[in-house]
N, C-alpha and C positions, 0 to 999 in steps of 0.2 A: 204983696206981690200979685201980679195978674196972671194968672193960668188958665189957659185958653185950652180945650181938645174938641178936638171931633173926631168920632169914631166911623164914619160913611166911607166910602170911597174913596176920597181926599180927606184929610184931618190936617187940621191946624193946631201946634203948641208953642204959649208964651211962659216959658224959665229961662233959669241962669245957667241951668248945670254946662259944666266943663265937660269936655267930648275927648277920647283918644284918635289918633291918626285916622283907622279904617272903620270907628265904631261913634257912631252919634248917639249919645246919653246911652253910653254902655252898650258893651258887646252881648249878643243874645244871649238868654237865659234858659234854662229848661232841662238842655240833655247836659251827657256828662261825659264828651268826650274828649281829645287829645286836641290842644287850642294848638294851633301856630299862627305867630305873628311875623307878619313880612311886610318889606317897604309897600305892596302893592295891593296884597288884602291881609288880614285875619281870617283863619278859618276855625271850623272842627271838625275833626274828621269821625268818624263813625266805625270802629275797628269790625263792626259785625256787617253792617252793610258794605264796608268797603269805600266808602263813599262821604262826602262833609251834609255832617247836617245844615250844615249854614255857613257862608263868606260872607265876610262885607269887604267894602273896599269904598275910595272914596276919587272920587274921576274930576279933573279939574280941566282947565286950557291948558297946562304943562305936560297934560297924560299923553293925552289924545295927538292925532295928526301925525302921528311919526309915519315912516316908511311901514312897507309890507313887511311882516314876520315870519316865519318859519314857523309850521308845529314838527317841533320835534318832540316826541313826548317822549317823556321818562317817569319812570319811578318816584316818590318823593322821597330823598332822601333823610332825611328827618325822621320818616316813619318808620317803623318796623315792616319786615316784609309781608308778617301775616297781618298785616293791619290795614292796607291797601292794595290794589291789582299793577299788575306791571305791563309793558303793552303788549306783551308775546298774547293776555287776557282779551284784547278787543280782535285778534284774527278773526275772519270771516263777519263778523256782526255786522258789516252794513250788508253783504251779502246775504244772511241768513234769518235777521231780524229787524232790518233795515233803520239800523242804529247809526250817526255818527258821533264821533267822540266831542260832544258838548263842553266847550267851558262854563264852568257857572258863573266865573270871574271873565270875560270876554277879551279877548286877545285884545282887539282893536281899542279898549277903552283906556288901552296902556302901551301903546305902539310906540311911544314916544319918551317913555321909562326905562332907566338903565336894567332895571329888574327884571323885564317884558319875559323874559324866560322861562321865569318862576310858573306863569300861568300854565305851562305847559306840564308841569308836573299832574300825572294820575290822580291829586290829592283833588284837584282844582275842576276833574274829568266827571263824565258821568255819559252813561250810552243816553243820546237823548236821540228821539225818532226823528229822524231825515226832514221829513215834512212840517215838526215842530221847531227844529232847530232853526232851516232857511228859512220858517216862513216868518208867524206871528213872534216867536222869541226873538230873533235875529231884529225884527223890524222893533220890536220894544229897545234892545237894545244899541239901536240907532238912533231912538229919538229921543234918551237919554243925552247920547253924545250930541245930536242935535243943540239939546237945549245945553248942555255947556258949554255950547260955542257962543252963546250969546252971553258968556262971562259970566254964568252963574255954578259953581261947581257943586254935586251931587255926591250923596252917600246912598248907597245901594246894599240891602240887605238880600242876598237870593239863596234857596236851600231846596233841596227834594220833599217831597212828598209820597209814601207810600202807602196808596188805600186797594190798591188793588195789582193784581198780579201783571205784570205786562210780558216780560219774557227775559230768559235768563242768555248770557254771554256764552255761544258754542264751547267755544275754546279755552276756558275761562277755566284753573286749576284749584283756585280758592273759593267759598262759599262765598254767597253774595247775595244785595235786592236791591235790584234796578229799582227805581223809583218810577212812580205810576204819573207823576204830573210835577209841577216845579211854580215856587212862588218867584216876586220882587218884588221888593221895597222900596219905593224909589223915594227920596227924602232930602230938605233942603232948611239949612241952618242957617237965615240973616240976624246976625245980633239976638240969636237967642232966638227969636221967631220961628220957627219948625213946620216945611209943610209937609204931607207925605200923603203917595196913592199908590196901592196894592193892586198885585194883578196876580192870578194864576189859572197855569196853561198846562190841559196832563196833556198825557203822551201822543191819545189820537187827535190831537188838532188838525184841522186841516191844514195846508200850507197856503190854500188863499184865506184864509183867517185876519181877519182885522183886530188887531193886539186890544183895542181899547175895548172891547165884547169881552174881556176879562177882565176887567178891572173890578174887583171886590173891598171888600171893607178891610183896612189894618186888624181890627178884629177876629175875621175870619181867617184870616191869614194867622195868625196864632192859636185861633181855636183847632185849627185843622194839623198845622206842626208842631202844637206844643209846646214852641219860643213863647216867649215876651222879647221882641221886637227890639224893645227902647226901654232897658229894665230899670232906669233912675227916673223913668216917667209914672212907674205901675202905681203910685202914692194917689196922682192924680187922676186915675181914670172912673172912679166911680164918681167924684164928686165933683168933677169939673167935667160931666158931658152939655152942652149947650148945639146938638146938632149938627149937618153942614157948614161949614164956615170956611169957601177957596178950597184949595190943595192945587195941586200941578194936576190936574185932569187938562186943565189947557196949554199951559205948560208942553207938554208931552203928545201934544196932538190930538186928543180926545175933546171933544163937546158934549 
């Protein structure tokens, strides 16, 4: 068999393995929290943070293009109540800390899904800063939907990052840790062919930010959260590294 990776910015893999719905060669590995699986993503959620260590989800031409949604946010009900925040928890925070209520899992990449709801659950939430959310996040995950308009459909891995203190929910009656910055995944599965380029953006980005000035190695995106990414790939990463070889850096709008 020919097994192909690259570990840079973009990486390329040639296997066989079978994939589930929201998770390409396995869903993340590492932590150990409460998994849900829904028509729309896979998550985990993080009962001490409050918050999912990691979604994936998986954006096709069927997702995308629906009408405008509603955030109506709610609770996840699935969870326990001491295991995630409810939204009486986000009062005041874009006033106070100039937070708004980020999806990880992005409303728009699913506008067009009977499910589109689900995103809207606190499990799916995270306070991400104003300026990060509308600026370079927002535009990463536009160009996403971008490229699945050109018929090629995408698996996205995206999860928090906490290295540093950023600031806590005024209002907020349960313990908690906002996350200091936020990875993705962005990854693509022709007959087994695999491309994928990693980006991560902490909290104080600018909002004129150019998304692709984050672009990092699939590596460091795991060294820094702790995942394995693509855990039915970990067999071949030491011995099938061969350099650069493509990913969606162009793709995605990056040169």
């Amino acid at each position: 068999m020919k097994i192909k990776l690259c570990i840079l910015a973009s990486c390329c893999v040639w296997s066989s393995a079978n994939y589930a719905a929201n998770c390409v060669y396995g869903c993340p590995s590492g932590v150990s929290g409460e998994q849900l699986e829904r028509s729309v993503y896979t998550l985990s959620n993080n009962a001490t943070t409050k918050f999912a260590d990691w979604v994936a989800y998986h954006v096709t031409t069927d997702t995308i293009n629906g009408p405008s949604r509603s955030r109506n946010w709610k609770a996840d009900p699935d969870l326990d109540s001491d295991d995630t925040l409810e939204p009486a928890d986000y009062t005041d925070a874009h006033a106070t800390i100039g937070t708004d209520r980020g999806h990880q899992v992005p409303l728009a990449a699913f506008s067009n899904a009977d499910d589109w709801a689900m995103l809207n659950y606190l499990s799916n939430i995270t306070p991400q800063a104003s300026d990060l959310n509308q600026g370079p996040w927002v535009d990463l995950e536009s160009a996403v939907r971008d490229y699945v308009e050109t018929g090629q459909d995408v698996y996205v891995v995206s999860g928090p990052l906490y290295e540093w203190y950023f600031a806590t929910l005024p209002e907020a009656d349960e313990s908690h840790t906002i996350p200091s910055g936020y990875f993705k995944v962005v990854i693509t599965d022709v007959d087994g062919w695999v491309e994928a380029s990693a980006f991560i953006m902490e909290q104080d980005a600018s909002r004129s930010s150019d998304y692709c000035s984050y672009e990092v190695t699939v590596d460091e995106v795991e060294s820094r959260s702790g995942l394995d990414i693509m855990p039915s790939l970990a067999s071949y990463k030491e011995s099938a590294v061969e350099g650069a070889v493509g990913g969606l850096t162009s793709a995605l709008g990056c040169d």
